[in-house]
KEMARTOR-71389 format. One record per residue: residue in three letters; x, y, z of N, C-alpha, C in turn; residue number from 1. Coordinates in Angstrom, 3 decimals, padded with zeros to 6 digits. Each point is the difference from the previous one (the first is absolute). Example, Ala and Ser with C-alpha at 12.3 -4.5 7.8 and 13.67 -1.06 7.14 Angstrom:
BEGIN
+-----+----------+----------+----------+----------+----------+----------+----------+----------+----------+-----+
:  aa :       nX :       nY :       nZ :      caX :      caY :      caZ :       cX :       cY :       cZ :   i :
+-----+----------+----------+----------+----------+----------+----------+----------+----------+----------+-----+
: ALA :  013.190 : -005.690 :  007.800 : -000.890 :  001.190 :  000.000 :  000.900 :  001.200 :  000.000 :   1 :
: SER : -000.350 :  001.050 : -000.720 :  000.820 :  001.190 :  000.060 : -000.770 :  001.090 :  000.730 :   2 :
+-----+----------+----------+----------+----------+----------+----------+----------+----------+----------+-----+
//
This chain:
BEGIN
+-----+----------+----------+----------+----------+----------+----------+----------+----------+----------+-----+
:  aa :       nX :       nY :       nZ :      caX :      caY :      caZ :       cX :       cY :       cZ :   i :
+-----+----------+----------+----------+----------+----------+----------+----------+----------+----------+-----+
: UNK : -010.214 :  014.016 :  015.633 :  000.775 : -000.310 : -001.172 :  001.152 : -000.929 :  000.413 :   1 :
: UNK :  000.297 : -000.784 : -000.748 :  000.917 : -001.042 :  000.144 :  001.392 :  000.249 : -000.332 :   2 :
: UNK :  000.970 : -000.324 :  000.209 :  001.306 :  000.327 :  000.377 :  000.751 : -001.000 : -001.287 :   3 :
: UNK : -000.301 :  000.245 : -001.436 :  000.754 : -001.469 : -000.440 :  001.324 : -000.400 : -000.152 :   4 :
: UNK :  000.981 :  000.878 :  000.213 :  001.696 : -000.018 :  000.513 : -000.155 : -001.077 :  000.992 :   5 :
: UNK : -000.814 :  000.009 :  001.277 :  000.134 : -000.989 :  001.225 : -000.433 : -001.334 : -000.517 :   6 :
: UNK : -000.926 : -000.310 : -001.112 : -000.322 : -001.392 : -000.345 :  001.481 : -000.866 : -000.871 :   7 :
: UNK :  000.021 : -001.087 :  000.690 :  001.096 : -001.086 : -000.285 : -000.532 : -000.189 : -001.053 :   8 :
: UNK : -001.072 : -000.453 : -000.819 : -000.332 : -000.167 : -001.257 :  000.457 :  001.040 : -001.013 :   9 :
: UNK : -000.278 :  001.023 :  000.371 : -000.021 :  001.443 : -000.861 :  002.044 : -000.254 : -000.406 :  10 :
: UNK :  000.413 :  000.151 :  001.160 :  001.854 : -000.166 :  000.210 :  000.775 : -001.108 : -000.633 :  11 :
: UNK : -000.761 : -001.367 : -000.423 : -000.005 : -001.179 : -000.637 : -000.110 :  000.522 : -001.181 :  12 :
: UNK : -001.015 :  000.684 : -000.537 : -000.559 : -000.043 : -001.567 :  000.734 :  001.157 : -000.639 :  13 :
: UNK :  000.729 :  000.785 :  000.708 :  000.813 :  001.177 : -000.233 :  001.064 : -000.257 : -000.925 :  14 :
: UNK :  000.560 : -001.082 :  001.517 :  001.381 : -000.549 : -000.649 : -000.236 : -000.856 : -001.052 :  15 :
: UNK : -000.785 : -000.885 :  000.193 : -000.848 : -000.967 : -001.297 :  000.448 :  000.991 : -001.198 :  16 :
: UNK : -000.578 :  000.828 :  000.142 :  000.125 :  001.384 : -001.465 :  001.705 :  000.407 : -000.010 :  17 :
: UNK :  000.596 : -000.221 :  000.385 :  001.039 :  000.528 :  000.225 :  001.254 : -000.988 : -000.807 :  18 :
: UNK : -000.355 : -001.132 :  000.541 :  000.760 : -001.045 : -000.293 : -000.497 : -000.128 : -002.247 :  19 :
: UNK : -001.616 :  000.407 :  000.083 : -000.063 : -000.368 : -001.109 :  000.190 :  001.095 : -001.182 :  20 :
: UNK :  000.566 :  001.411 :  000.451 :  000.434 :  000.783 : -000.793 :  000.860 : -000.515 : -000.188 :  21 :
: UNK :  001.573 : -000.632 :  000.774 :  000.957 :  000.056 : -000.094 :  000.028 : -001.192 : -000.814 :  22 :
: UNK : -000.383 : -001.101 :  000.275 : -000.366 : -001.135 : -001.039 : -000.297 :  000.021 : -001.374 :  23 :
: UNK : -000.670 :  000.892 : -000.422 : -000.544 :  000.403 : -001.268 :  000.958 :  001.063 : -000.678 :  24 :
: UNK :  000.700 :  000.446 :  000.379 :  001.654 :  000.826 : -000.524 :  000.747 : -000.893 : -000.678 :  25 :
: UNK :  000.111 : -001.302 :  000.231 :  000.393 : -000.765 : -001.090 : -000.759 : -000.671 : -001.020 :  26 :
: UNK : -001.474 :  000.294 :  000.181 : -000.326 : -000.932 : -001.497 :  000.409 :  001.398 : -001.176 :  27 :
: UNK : -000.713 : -001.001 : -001.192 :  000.422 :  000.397 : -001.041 : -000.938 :  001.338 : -000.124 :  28 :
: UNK :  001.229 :  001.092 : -000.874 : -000.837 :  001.556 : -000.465 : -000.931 : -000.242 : -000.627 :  29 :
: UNK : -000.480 : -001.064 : -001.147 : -000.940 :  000.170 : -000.239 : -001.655 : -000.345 :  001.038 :  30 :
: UNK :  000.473 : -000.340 :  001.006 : -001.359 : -000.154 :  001.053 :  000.051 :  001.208 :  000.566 :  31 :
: UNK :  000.475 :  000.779 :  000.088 : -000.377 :  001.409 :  000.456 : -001.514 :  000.165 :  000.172 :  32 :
: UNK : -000.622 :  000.253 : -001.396 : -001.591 :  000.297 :  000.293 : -000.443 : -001.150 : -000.174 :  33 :
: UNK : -000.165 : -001.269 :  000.258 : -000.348 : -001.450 : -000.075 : -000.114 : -000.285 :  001.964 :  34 :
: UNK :  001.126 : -000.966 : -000.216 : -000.142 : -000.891 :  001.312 :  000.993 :  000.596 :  001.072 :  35 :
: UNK :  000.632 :  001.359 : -000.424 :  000.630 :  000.527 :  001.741 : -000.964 :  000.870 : -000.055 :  36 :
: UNK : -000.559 :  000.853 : -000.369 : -000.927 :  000.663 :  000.182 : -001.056 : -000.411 :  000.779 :  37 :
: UNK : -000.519 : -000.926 : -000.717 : -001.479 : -000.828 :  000.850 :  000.442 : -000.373 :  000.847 :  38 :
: UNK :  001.301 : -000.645 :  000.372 :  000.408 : -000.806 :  001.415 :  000.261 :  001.380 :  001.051 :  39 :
: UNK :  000.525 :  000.972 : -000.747 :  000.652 :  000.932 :  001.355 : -001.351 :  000.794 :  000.384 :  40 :
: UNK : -001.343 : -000.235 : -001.162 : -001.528 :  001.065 :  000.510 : -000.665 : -000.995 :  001.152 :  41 :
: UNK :  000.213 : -001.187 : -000.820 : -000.930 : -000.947 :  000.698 :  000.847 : -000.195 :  002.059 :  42 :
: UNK :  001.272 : -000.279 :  000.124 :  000.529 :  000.289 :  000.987 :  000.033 :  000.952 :  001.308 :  43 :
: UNK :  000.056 :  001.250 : -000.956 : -000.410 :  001.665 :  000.656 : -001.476 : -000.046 :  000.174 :  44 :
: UNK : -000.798 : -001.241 : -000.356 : -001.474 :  000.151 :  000.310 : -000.634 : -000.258 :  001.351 :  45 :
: UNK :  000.932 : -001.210 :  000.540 :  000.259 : -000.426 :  001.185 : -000.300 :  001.042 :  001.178 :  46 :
: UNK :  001.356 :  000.739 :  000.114 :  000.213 :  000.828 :  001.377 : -000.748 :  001.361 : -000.666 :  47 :
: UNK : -000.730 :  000.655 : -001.124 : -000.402 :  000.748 : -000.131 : -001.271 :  000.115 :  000.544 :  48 :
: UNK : -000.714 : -001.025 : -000.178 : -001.117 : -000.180 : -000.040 : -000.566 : -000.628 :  001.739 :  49 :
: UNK :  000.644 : -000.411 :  000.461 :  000.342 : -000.175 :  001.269 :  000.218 :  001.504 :  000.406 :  50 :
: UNK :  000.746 :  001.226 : -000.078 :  000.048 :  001.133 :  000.460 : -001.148 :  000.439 : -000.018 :  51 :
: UNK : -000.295 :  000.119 : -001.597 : -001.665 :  000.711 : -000.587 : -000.964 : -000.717 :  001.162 :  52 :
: UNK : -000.206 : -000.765 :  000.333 : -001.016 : -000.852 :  001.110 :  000.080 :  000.534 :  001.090 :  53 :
: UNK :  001.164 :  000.268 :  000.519 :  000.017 :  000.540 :  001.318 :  000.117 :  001.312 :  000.251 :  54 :
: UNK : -000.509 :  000.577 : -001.327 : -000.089 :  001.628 :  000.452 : -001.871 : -000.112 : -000.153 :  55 :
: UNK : -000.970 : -000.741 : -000.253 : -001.220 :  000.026 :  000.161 : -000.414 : -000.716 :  001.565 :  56 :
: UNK : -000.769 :  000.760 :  000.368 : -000.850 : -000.047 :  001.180 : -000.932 : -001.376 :  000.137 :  57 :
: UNK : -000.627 : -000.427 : -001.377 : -001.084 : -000.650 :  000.134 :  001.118 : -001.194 :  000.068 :  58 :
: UNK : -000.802 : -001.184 :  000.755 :  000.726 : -001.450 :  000.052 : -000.129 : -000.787 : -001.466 :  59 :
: UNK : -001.171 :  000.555 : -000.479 :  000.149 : -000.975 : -000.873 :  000.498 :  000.278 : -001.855 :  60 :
: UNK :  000.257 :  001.607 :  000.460 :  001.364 :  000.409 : -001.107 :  001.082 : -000.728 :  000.319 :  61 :
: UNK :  000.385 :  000.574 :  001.170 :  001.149 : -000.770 :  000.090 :  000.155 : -001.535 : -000.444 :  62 :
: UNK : -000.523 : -000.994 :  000.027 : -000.515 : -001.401 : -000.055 :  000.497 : -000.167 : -001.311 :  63 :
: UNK : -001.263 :  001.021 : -000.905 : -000.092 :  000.063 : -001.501 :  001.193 :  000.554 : -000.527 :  64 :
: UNK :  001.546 :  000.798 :  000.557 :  001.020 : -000.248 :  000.112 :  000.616 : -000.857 : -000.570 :  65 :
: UNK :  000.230 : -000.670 :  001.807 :  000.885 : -001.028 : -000.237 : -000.463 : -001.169 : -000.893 :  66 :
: UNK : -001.519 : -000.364 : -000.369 : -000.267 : -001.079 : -000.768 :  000.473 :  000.471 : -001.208 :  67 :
: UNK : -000.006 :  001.174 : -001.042 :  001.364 :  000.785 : -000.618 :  001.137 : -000.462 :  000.077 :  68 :
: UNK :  000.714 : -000.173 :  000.808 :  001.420 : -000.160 :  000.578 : -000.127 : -001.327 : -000.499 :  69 :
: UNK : -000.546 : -000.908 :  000.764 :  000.205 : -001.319 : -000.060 :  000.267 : -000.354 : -001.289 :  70 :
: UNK : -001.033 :  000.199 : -000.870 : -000.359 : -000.097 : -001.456 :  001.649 :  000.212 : -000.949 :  71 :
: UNK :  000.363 :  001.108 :  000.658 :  001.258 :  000.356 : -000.586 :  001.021 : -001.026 :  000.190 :  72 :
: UNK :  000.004 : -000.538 :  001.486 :  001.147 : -001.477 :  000.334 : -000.221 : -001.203 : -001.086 :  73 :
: UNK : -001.277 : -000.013 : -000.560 : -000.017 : -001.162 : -000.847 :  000.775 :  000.589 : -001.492 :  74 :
: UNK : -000.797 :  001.140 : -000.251 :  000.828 :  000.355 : -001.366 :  001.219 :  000.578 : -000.042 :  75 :
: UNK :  000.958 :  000.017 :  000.977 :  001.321 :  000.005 : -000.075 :  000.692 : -001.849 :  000.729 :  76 :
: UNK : -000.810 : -000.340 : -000.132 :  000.148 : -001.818 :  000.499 :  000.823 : -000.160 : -001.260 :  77 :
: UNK : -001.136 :  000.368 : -000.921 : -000.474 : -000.680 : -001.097 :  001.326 :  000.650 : -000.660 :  78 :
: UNK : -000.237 :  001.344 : -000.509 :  001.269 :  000.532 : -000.801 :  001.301 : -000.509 :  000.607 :  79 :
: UNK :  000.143 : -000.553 :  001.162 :  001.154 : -000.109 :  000.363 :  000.746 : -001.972 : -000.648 :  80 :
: UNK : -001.220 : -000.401 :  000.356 : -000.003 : -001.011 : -000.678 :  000.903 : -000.269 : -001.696 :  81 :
: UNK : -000.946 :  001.096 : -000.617 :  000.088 :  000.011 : -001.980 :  001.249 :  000.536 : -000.105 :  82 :
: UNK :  000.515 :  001.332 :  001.267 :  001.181 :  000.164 : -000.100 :  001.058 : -001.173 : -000.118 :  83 :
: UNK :  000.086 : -000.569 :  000.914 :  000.669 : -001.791 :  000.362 : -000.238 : -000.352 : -001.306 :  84 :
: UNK : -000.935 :  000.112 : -000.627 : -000.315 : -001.537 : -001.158 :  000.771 :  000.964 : -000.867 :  85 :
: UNK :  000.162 :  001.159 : -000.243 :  000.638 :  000.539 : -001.415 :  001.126 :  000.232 :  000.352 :  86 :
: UNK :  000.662 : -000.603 :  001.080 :  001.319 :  000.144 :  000.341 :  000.843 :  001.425 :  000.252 :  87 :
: UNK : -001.095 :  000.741 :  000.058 :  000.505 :  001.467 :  000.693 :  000.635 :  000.006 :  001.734 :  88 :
: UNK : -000.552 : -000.890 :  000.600 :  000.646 : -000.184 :  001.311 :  000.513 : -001.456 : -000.098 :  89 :
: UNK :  000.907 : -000.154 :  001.166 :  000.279 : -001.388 :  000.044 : -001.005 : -001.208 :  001.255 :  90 :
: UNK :  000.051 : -001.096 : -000.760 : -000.340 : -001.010 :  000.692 : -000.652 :  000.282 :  001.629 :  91 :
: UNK :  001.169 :  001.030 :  000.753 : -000.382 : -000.141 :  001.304 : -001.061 :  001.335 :  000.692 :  92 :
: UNK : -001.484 :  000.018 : -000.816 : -000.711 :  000.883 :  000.501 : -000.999 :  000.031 :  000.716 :  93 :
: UNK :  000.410 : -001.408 :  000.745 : -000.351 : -000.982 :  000.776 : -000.320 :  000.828 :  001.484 :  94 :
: UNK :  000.952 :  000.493 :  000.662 : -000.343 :  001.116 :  001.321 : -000.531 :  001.558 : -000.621 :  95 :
: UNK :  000.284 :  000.623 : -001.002 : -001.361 :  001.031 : -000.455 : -001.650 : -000.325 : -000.120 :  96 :
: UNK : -000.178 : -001.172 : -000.942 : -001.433 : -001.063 :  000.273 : -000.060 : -000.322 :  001.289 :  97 :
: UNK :  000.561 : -000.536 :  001.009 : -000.421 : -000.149 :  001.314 : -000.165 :  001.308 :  001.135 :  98 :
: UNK :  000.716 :  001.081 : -000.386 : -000.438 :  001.435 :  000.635 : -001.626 :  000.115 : -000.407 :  99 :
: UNK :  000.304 :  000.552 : -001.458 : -001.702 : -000.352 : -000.771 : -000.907 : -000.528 :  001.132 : 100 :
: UNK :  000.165 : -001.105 :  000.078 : -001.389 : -000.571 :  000.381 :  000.214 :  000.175 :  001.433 : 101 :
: UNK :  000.738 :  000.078 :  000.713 : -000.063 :  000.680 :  001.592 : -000.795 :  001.338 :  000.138 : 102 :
: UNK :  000.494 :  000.724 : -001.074 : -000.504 :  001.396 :  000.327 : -002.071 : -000.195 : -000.477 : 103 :
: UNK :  000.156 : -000.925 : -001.083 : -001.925 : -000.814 : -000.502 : -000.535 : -000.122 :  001.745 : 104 :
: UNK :  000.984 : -000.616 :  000.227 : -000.623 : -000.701 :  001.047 : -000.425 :  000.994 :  001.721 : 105 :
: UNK :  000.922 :  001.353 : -000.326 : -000.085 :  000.523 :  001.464 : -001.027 :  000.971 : -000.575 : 106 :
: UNK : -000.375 :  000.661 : -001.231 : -000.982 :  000.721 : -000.421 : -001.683 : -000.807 : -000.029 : 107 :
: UNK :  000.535 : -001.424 :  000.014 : -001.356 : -000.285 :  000.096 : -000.324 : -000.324 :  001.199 : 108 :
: UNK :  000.851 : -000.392 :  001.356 : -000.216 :  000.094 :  001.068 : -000.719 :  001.749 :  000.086 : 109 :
: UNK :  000.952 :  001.210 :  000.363 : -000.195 :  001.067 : -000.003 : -001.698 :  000.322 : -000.583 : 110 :
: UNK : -000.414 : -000.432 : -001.202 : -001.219 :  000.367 : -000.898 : -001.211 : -000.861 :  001.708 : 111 :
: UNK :  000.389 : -001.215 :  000.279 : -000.785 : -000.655 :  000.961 :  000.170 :  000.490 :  000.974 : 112 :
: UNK :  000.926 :  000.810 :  000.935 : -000.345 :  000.685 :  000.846 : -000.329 :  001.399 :  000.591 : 113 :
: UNK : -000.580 :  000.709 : -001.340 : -000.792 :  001.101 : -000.013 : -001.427 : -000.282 :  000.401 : 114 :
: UNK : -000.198 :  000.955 :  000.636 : -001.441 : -000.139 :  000.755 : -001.285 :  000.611 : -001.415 : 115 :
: UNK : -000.695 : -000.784 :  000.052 : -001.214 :  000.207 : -000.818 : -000.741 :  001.684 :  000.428 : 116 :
: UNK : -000.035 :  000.412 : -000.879 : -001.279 :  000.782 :  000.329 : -001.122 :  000.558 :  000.457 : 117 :
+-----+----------+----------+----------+----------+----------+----------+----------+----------+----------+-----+
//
């Protein structure tokens, strides 16, 4: 069984979630069940699902995981984006989008260096 506290990805996508609760405390009350909701599920999908992976044995749960995970970096890309366009955050969400796609990028390394079956 895999250890997912010790993965740098897992510790990345945590804080990723972390940063985007606290972010989403200022949009507006009425996004409550709208767009902080979906942003703070879709976020927590990340390092959850990455945990959920590394408590299965088989390699290619785990895999089917993190390709999970990944999936989630695009749709909080994305919400993070519409956030910006409806002016709930400001202009500079410029280094949250570039975490984003670091953490895309070490899960899909990670997904490629699991051993096949």
């Amino acid at each position: 069984m895999r250890n997912f506290k010790e993965l740098i990805v897992w510790q990345k996508s945590h804080s990723l979630c972390l940063q985007i609760y606290e972010l989403t405390k200022s949009f507006p009350s009425e996004e409550k069940f709208g767009l902080i909701s979906q942003l703070r599920r879709a976020s927590s999908s990340i390092p959850t699902n990455i945990a959920e992976g590394c408590g299965h044995k088989s390699n290619n749960e785990f895999r089917r995981f993190i390709h999970i995970a990944t999936a989630s970096t695009s749709e909080v890309e994305y919400l993070i984006i519409l956030s910006k366009d409806l002016k709930y955050t400001d202009n500079n969400c410029q280094p949250l989008l570039n975490e984003i796609i670091s953490i895309r990028k070490m899960l899909y390394k990670l997904s490629n260096s699991i051993p096949n079956e």
